[in-house]
C-alpha positions as CSV (number, residue, x, y, z in Angstrom):
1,X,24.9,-15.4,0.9
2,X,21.9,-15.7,-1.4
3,X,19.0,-12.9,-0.7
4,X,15.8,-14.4,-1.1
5,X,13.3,-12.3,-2.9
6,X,9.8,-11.7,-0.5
7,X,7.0,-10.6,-2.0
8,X,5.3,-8.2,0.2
9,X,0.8,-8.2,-1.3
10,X,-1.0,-5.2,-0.1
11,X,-4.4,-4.1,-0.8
12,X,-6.4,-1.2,-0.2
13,X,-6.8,-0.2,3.3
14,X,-3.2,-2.1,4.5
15,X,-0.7,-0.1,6.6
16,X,2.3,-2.2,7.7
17,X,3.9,-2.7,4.5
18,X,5.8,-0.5,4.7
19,X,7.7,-1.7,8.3
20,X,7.2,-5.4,6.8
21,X,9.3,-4.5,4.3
22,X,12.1,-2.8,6.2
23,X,12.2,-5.9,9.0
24,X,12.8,-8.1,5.7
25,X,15.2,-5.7,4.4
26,X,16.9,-5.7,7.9
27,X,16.7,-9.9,7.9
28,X,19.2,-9.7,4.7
29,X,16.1,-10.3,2.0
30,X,14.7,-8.6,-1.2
31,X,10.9,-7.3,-0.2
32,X,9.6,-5.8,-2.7
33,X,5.8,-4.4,-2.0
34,X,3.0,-5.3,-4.8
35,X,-0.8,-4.3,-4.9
36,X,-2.5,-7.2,-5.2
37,X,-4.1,-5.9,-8.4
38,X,-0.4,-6.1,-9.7
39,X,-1.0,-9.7,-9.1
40,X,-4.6,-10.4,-10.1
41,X,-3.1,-8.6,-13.7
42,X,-0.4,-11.2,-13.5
43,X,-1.1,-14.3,-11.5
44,X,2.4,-15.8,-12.5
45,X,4.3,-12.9,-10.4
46,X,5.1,-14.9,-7.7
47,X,7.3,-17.7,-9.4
48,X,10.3,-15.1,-9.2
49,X,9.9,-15.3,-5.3
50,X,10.5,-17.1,-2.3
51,X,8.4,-15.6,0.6
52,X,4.8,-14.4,0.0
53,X,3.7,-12.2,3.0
54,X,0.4,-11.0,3.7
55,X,0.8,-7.8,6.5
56,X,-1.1,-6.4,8.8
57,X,-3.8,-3.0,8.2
58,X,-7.3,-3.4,7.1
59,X,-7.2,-4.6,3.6
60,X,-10.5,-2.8,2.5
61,X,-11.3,-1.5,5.7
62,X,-12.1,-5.0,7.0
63,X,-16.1,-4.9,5.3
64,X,-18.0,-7.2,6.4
65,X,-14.9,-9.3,8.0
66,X,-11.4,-8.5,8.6
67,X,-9.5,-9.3,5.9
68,X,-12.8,-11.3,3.9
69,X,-12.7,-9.4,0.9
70,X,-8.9,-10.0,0.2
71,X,-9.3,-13.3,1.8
72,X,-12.3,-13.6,-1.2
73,X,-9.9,-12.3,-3.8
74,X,-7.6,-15.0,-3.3
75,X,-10.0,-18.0,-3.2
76,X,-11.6,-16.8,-6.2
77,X,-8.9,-15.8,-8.3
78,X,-5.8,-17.1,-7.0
79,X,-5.9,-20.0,-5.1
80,X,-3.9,-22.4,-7.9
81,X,-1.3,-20.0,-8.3
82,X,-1.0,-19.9,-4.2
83,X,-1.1,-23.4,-3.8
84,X,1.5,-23.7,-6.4
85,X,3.4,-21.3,-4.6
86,X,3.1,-23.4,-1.2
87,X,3.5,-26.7,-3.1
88,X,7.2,-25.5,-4.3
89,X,8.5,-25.4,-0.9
90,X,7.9,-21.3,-0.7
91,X,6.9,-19.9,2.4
92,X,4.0,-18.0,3.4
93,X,3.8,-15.2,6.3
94,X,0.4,-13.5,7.2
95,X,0.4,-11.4,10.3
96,X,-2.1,-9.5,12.1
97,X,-4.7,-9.1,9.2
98,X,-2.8,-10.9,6.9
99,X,-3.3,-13.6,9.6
100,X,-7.3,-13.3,9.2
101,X,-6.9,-13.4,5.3
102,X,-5.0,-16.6,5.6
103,X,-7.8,-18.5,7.5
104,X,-10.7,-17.0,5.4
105,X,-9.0,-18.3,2.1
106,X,-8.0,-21.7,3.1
107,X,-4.4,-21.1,2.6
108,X,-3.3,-22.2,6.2
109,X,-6.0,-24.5,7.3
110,X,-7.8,-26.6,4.6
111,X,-11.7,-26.2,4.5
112,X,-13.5,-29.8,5.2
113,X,-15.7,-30.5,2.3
114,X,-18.6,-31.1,4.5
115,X,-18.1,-29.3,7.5
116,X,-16.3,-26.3,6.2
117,X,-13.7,-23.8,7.7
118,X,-11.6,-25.9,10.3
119,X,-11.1,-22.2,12.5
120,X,-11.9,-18.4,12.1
121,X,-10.9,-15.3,13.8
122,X,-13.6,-13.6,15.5
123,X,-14.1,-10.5,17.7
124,X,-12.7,-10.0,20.9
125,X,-14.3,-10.9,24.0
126,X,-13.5,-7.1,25.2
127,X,-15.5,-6.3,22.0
128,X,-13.2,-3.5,21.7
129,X,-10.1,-2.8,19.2
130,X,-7.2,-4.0,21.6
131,X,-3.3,-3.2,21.3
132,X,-1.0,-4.3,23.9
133,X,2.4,-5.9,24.6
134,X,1.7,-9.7,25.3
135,X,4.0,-12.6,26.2
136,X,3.8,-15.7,23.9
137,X,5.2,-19.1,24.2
138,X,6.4,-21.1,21.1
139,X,4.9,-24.6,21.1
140,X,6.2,-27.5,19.3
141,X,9.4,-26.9,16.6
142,X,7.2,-27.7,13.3
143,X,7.0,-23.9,12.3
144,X,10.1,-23.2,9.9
145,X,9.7,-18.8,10.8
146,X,9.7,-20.1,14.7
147,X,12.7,-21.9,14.8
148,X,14.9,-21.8,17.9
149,X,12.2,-19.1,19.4
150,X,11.0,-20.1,22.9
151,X,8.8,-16.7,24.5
152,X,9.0,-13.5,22.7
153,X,7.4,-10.5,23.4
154,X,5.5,-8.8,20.9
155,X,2.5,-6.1,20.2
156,X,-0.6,-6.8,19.3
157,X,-3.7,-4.5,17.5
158,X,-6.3,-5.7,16.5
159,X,-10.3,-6.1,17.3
160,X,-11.1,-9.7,15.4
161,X,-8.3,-11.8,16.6
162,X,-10.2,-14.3,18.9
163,X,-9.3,-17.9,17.8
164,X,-11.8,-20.6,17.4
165,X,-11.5,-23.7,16.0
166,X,-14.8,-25.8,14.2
167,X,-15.1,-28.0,17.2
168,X,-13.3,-29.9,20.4
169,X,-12.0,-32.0,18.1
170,X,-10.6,-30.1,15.1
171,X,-8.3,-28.3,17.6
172,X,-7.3,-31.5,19.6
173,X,-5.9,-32.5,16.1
174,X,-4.2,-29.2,15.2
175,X,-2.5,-29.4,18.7
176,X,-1.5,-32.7,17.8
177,X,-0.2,-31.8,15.0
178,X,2.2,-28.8,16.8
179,X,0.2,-26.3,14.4
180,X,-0.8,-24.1,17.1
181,X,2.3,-23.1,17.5
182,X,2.3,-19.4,19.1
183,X,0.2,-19.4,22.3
184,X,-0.3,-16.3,24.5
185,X,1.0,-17.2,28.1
186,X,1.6,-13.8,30.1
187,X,4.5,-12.6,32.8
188,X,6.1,-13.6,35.5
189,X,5.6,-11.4,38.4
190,X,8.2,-12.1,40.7
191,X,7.8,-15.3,42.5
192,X,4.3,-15.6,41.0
193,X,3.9,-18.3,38.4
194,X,2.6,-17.1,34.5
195,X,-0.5,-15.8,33.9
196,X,-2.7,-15.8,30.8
197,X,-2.8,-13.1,29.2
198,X,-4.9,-13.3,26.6
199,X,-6.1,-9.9,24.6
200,X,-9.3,-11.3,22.8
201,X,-10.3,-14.8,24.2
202,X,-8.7,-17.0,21.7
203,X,-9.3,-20.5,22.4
204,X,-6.6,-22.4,24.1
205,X,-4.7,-19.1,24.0
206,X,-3.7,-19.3,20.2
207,X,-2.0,-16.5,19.1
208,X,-0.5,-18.1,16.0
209,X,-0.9,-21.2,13.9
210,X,1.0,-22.9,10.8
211,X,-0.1,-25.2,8.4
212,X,0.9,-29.0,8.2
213,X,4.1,-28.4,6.0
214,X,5.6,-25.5,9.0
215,X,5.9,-23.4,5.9
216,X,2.9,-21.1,6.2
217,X,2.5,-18.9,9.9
218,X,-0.4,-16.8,10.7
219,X,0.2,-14.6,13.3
220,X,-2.2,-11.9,15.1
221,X,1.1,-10.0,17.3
222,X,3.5,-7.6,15.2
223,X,6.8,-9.1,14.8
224,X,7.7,-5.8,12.4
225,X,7.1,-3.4,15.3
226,X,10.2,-4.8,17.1
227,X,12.8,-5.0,15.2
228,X,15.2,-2.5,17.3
229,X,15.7,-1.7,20.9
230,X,13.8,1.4,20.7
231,X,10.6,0.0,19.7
232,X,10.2,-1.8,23.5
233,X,8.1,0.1,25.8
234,X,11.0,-0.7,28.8
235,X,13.8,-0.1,26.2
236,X,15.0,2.9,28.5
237,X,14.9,0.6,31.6
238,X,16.1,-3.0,30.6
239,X,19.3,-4.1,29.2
240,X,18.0,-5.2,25.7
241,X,19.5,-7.2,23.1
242,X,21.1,-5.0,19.6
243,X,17.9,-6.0,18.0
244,X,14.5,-6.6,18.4
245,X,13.1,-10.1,19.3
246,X,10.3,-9.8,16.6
247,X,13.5,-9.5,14.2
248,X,14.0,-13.0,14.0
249,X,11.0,-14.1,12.4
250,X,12.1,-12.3,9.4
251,X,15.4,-13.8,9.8
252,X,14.5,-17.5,10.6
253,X,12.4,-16.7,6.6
254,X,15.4,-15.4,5.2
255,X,18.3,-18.3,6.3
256,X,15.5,-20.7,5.4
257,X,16.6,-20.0,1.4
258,X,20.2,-18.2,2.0
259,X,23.0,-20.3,0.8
């Protein structure tokens, strides 16, 4: 089996690079971490790779915006060469922060030439930084990083991850469209049905949403944070699988180019 080659951009200020690389590493691919700098130096450095992923931290300690000033970067300086990169079938991961950058710079969700953003990701309702375990359902099967995944149980961190789409009717068509594809949806307690649970407000309880193609996922939860047993808050008290559930994001990325 082929290992594809993932291309792991950090930037100043980003702190899960380091675990995003080892869950790739784990999923049988070639992460290799680059400062973005690296690629601003070289903007044809990604044609050697087949996943681009944009993890979680606070790329330039979120001024102004999480994730605005690397989201900036990229709009400015390489949007063509993204574009390209999404154009050749490639796929495209952001997650947590990377998430935020990945709305801000158009890469997921196209900006309307009149209107302008179709979403952003604001503060939480709490108005606090919040980081929890939280149930999330899979909706639709367009997401390629998604597939066969129906609830998984993930961390989140973070304090601007409130989804909120332009208007009623921007996200009536991304729901159409099966884009919103990760939704927060709580636990069951007993015989009581599932309650929201829903760490910062998020419209419609997105937790996660892929662009038209299913080749690009933004994601606010941590898949990297549970890639083993261990990492579970319960993993003492519930018969768990031999790896974490978060693993096979990084898996689905990986099989997607193995041949």
């Amino acid at each position: 089996m082929s290992q594809p080659r993932i291309l792991i951009l950090r930037a100043p200020g980003t702190n899960c690079d380091a675990e995003t690389a080892f869950a790739f590493q784990r999923a049988g691919g070639r992460p290799d971490v680059v400062h973005v700098r690296r690629l601003l130096e070289n903007p044809t450095l990604p044609r050697g790779y087949q996943v681009l992923c944009l993890p979680g931290g606070f790329s330039y300690g979120d001024d102004i915006a999480a994730g605005r000033i690397l989201a900036g970067q990229i709009r400015h300086h390489l949007a063509d060469v993204l574009r390209q990169f999404q154009a050749d079938g490639k796929l495209i991961l952001g997650i947590c922060n990377g998430f935020q950058v990945l709305i801000r710079s158009g890469l997921l969700l196209p900006d309307h030439p009149q209107a302008g953003p179709a979403a952003t990701l604001t503060w939480n309702d709490s108005g606090r930084f919040e980081a929890r375990w939280v149930e999330l359902v899979v909706r639709g099967s367009r997401c390629v990083m998604l597939q066969g995944i129906e609830r998984i149980y993930l961390p989140v961190a973070h304090a601007e991850g409130k989804f909120v789409p332009r208007d009623e009717d921007t996200f009536e068509h991304l729901d159409r469209q099966q884009q919103l594809v990760l939704r927060y949806v709580g636990r069951e307690a007993g015989p009581s049905p599932v309650y929201p649970d829903n760490p910062n407000g998020s419209v419609g309880h997105v937790a996660g949403v892929c662009d038209e193609s299913g080749r690009v996922l933004g994601l606010m939860p941590h898949p990297e944070r549970y890639i083993d047993p261990t990492h579970h808050p319960r993993w003492t008290r519930e018969g768990l699988a031999e790896t974490g559930a978060g693993l096979r994001i990084f898996q689905n990325a990986v099989r997607y180019f193995a041949a």
